[in-house]
C-alpha positions, -999 to +999 in steps of 0.1 A: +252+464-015+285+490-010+323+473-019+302+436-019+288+438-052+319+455-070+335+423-057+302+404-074+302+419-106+342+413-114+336+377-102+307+370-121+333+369-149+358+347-139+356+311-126+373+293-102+402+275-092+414+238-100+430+242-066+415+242-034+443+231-008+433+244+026+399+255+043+401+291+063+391+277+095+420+254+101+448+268+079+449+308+083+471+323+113+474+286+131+503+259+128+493+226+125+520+210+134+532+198+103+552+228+099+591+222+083+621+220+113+622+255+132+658+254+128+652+261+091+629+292+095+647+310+120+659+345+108+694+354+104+708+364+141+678+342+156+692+319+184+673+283+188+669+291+222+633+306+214+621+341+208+616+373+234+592+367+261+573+399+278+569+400+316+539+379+313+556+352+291+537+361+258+562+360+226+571+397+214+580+386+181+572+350+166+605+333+152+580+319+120+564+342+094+595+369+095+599+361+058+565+378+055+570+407+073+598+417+061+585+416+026+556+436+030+580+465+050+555+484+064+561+489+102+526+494+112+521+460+093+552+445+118+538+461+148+504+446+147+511+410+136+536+417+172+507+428+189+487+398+177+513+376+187+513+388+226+473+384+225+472+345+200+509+327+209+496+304+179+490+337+154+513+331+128+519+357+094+534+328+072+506+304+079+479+331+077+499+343+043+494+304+027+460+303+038+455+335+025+464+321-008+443+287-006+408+305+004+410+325-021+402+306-048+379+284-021+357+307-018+352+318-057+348+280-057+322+277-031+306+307-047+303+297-082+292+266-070+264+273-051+277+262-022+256+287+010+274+262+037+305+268+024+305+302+023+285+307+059+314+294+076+338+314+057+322+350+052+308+377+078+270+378+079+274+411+058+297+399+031+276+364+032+243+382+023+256+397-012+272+369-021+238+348-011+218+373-030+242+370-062+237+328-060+197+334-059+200+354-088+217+336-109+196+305-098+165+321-109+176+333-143+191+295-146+228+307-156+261+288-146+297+296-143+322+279-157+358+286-158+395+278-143+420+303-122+448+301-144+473+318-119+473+338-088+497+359-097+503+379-064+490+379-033+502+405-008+494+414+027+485+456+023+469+464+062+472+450+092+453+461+123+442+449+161+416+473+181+412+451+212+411+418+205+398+419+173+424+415+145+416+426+107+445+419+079+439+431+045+451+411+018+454+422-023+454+394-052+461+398-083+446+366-107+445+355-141+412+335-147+392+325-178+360+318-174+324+316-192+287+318-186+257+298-200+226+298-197+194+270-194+205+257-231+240+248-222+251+282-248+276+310-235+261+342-237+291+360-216+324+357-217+354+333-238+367+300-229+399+315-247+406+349-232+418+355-194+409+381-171+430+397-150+414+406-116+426+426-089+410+420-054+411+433-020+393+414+010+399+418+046+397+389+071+392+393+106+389+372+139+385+380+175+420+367+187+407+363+225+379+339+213+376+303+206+367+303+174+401+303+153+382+310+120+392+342+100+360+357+084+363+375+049+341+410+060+351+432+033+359+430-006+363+455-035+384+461-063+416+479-068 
């Protein structure tokens, strides 16, 4: 099953987050609105007068999210979330850097869970078949996860890329997470309720910008 199961086999010991805050659909790349005064997110030198325009009137640059360029100071990374911006005015790197961090532990969630629903609106066909096949597995030999993201330590933004209209951003996390798993009897036969794990991940998103659909699908994971 290629980079899918490495992802499986790391995350078949460790459990999930007490937190789930946002769902990928609504929450990566988009503002909602809700979104603190512009005034206060405007870089230095940024007039409130707006952001450049291109000849067509699509934003260059957004005036949100520079925080998170900057700190991943990687030019290609700049240029492409710029690129993104002429094709989605509504693309946004802060907003898809916070959802980043919420579906993260969602999905281990919807994964250790059970939950195929979940996950088919969340992962590519691809990524969604591993992941499905891991569930049935662990169905069949009657196991369950348990366990509890202690902290996501750091989550950074590695890659960015658009080829058309079809933007990919690669994202790394780093996690602490304890976790345990039992089988039919209710008894742990892997892992310790008292040791974390630390687990390094890398999963890239993507979306087809000139769609409708403003969902980012996780198509890729492995582990650094």
């Amino acid at each position: 099953m290629g980079e899918g199961f490495q992802f499986i086999d790391i995350i078949l010991l460790a459990m999930v987050a007490g937190f789930i805050a946002l769902r990928l659909r609504s929450v990566l790349g988009r503002r909602t609105g809700d979104e603190p005064d512009a005034d206060a997110q405007l870089r230095v030198g940024q007039t409130k007068q707006g952001h450049p325009v291109d000849g067509a009137g699509q934003p260059l640059e957004s005036p949100y999210g520079e925080t998170v360029v900057r700190l991943e100071a990687d030019p290609e990374v700049r240029k492409a979330f710029r690129a993104m911006r002429r094709i989605d005015g509504d693309f946004d790197p802060d907003h898809f850097y916070q959802g980043a961090q919420a579906v993260y532990p969602m999905i281990l969630d919807a994964f250790w869970q059970g939950n195929r629903d979940e996950l088919r609106g969340l992962l590519s066909p691809s990524v969604y078949a591993d992941f499905e096949a891991a569930i049935t597995a662990r169905e069949q030999a009657d196991h369950k996860i348990e366990g509890q993201v202690i902290d996501l330590a750091d989550v950074k933004i590695v890659k960015a890329e658009l080829q058309e209209k079809t933007a990919t951003i690669t994202v790394e996390y780093e996690a602490e997470i304890v976790s345990v798993t039992k089988n039919a009897e209710d008894e742990i036969i892997e892992g310790n309720s008292a040791d974390t794990v630390t687990v390094h991940d890398i999963w890239t998103f993507e979306r087809d910008l000139g769609g409708d659909d403003p969902a980012w699908l996780l198509v890729s994971t492995s582990s650094a």
